[in-house]
N, C-alpha and C positions, 0 to 999 in steps of 0.2 A: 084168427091164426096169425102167429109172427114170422114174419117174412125173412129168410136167411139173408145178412146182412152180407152185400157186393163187395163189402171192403173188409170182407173176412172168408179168407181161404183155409178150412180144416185137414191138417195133416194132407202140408203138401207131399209129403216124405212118408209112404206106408209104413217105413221101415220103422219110423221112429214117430208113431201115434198120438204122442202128446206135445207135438210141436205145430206150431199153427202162424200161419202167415196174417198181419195186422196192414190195411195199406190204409196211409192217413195223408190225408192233404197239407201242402204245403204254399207256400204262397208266392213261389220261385216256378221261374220257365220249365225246370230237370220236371217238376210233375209232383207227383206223389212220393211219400217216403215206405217204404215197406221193413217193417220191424216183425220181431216172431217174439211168442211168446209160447214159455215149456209151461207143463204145467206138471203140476207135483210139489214135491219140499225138498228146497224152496221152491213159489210157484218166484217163475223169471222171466225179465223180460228182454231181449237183445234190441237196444235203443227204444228211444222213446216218442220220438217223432218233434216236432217244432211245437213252442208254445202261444198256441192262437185257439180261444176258443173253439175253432172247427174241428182243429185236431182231438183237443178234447175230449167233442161230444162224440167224434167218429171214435177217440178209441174207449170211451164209455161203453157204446156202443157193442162193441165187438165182445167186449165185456163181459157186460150183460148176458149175451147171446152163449158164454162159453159159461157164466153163473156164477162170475166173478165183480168184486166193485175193485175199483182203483187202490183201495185201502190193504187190498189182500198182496198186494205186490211185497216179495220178500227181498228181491235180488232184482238188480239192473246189471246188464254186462252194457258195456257200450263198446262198438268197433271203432270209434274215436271220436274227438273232440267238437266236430261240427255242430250248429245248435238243431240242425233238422234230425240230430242223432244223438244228443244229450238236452233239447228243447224242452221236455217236461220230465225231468227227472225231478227238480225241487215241485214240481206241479203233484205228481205224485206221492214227494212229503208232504204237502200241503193239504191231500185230501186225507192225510189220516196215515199213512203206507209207513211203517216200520222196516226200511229195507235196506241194506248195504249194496253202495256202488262200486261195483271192479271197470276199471279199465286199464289199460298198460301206463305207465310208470313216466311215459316219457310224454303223456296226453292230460296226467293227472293235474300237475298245474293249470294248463289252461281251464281244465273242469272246473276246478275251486275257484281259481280269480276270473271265470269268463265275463269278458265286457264286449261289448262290438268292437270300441276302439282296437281293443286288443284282440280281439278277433281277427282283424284285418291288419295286424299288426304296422301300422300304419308308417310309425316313425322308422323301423327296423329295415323296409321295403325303399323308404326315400332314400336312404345311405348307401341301401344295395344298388338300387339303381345311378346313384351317385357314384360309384364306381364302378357303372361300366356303361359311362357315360350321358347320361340324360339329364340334360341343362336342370340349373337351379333355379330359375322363373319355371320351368314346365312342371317339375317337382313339386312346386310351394303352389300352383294351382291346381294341381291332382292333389295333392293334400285336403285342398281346403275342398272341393268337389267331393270327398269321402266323407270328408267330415259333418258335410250339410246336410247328404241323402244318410247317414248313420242317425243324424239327429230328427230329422222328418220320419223315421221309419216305426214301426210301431214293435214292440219289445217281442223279442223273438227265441229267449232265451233266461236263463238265470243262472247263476253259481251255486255250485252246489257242492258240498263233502264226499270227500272220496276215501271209500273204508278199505279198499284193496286193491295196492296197484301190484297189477300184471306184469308178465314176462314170458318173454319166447320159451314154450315148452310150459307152461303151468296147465293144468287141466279144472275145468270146469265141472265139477259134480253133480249129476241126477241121480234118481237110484236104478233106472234102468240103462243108463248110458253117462258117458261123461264127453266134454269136448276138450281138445284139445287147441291153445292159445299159440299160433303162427303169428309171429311181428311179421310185421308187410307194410314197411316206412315208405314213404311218397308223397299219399295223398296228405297225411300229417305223416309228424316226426312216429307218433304212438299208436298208427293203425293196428289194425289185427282180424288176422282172420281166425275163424271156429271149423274145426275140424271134425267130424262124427268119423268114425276110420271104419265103423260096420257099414254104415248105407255105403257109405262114397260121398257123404254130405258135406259140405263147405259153405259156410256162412261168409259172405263176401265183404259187406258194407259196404263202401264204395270203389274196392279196389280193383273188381272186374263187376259190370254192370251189365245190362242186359239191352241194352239200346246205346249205350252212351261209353266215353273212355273216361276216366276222371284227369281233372290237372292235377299238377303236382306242386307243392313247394317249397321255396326255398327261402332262407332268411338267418341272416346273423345269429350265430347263439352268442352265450356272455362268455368274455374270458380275452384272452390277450392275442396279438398274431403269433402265429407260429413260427417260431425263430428257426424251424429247420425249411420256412419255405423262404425262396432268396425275392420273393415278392411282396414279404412282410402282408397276407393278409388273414382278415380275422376268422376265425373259426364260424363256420356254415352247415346247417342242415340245405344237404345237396338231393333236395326230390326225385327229381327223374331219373338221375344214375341208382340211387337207392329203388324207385318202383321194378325200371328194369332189370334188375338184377334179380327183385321177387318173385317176378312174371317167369323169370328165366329157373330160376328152382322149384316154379309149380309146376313147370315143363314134366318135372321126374314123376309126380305124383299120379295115381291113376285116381278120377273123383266121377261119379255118376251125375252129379249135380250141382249146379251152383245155386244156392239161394242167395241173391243181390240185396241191397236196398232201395235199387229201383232196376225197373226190366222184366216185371214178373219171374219165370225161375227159369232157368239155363239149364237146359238140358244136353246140350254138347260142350263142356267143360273145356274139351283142350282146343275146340275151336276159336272158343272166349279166350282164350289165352294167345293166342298166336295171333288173332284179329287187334288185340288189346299191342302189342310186339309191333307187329307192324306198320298200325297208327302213329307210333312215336318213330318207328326208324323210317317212317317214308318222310315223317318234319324232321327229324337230325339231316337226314340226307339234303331237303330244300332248305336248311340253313348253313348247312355246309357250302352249297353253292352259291346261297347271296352273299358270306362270308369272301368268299373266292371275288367274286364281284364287287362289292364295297372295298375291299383290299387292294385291286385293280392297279391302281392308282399310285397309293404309297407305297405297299405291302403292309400296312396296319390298316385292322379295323375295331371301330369300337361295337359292343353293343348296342346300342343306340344306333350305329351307323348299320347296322344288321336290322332294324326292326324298321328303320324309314325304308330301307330299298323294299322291305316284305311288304309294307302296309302302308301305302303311301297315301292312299284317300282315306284311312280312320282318321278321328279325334283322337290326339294322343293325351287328353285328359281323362276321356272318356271308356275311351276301349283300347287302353295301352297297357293295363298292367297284368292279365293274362299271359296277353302274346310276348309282354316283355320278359316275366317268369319260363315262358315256355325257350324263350330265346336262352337265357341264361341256362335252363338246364340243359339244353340242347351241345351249348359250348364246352360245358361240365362234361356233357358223355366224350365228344371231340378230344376232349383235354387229357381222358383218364385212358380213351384210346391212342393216345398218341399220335391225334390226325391234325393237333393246329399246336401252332408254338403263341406262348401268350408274354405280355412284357407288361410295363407300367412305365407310360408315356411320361412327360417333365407336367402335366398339369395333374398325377396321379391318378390319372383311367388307366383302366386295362383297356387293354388291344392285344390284335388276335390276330394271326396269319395262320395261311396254309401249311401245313408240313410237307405235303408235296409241292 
């Protein structure tokens, strides 16, 4: 007799019978990755988990067990660009799988040209943080620290063709149900959530999780400065003012369930919301006031000069570019609420004071 397999959860949703929870290993601290798959025509899959054998055989596996091969996949949706959540999608061309992949429009490039380098968008992040202010010797060795553990790492992903790119408000087709496509920018430019509006269902991907809050970020798009800002700077996908703003209009919605991609399933919906809120306004708040503190002095502060008073005993090659995104979004919320005045010093850093 075959043993129901632990990394497959059946119709976690009664409501909606042919959707089914897949949890497959990853080879990162977050844990496992959890992907659903519908079944029907098309049979679909929402993400595909990281590409490492294990995940593989686990979701082979799960497969099997529901009496399906790899090969029978028709449709990919993907909640974004990450590779633990587009990692086997050409894996899935590869065994055979005839399938078109959707994802939203603004995720779609990095799908086709994914590479780690650009995954980590490596050079786009030094610039950034070049302007707001972190020396160009600590730069060019966080650089080259990225670039050594990218090359020691074993292949975690692949590019792959993208047949349908998404948009806020598109809907997803089954014949018993359809989802509905929420853009919900942050974690990437081109996240997105899935919407079931009979159960009360929400497919999360990483944007409310079930243990964990996701980072957000931030990074130069292409194009020129904005000639109506009087600070001449370049055009930016701005993370964390865009999540919170998401989190803030799922406030409205009533939802029975969250289905995450990690966290198992969330069953108190508006809880995960406001717990998810809070997380980021209690760090706006404690960088608001190292802000106040670094400033002390001159009345300017740089970022940089914000992220040494917070973390004074980290390696800042090592475990700096996080908390240094985090710091930057955090200034961005400050800036849009009109709680710090911002200038561009004679060496071209921004700096940042109090508005009180």
């Amino acid at each position: 007799m075959t043993m129901p397999s632990p990394l497959l959860r059946r119709m976690p949703v009664p409501e909606l019978p042919r959707l089914h929870q897949i949890v497959l290993p990853t080879p990162w601290e977050i844990g496992p990755v959890q992907i659903y798959l519908v079944e029907g025509d098309p049979l679909t899959l929402v993400d595909t988990g990281v590409m490492r054998p294990e995940s593989r055989r686990a979701l082979e596996a799960a497969f099997e067990e529901l009496g399906y091969g790899l090969d029978d996949v028709q449709r990919v949706v993907l909640t974004h660009h990450h590779s633990d959540h587009m990692g086997q999608a050409q894996t899935l061309r590869d065994a055979g799988a005839d399938l078109e992949l959707w994802v939203h429009e603004d995720d779609a490039e990095d799908v086709e040209l994914y590479s780690r380098e650009r995954d980590e968008r490596i050079e786009l992040y030094s610039a950034l943080f070049h302007e707001y202010g972190v020396p160009g010797a600590l730069r060019a060795r966080q650089e080259e620290h990225i670039r050594g553990w990218i090359g020691t790492e074993a292949p975690v992903c692949e590019p792959t063709r993208v047949e349908r790119r998404l948009r806020d408000g598109d809907r997803i087709p089954f014949k018993d149900f359809e989802l509905a496509v929420l853009h919900a920018p942050g974690h990437t430019a081109g996240h997105v959530l899935l919407h079931e509006p009979q159960s009360g269902t929400l497919l999360t991907g990483d944007h409310l999780m079930g243990e964990a809050v996701p980072f957000t970020e931030s990074y130069f798009l292409p194009g020129s400065p904005d000639l109506c800002d009087p600070l001449q700077r370049r055009p930016r996908f701005r993370g964390l003012p865009a999540y919170l703003d998401g989190l803030r209009r799922l406030r409205r919605s009533t939802f029975r369930r969250i289905l995450p991609a990690h966290g198992g399933i969330v069953d108190r919906p508006a809880r995960a919301i406001e717990e998810a809120i809070l997380f980021y306004e209690v760090r706006v708040q404690r960088i608001e006031r190292a802000l106040e503190r670094a400033a002390a002095a001159t009345g300017w502060a740089s970022g940089w000069d914000v992220w040494r008073l917070l973390f004074p005993k980290l390696d800042p090659v090592i475990q700096m570019h996080t908390r240094m995104v985090m710091v930057i979004g955090a200034l961005d919320v400050l800036e849009e609420a009109r709680r710090i005045h911002v200038e561009r010093n004679a060496a071209g850093t921004l700096v940042f004071a109090p508005a009180r």
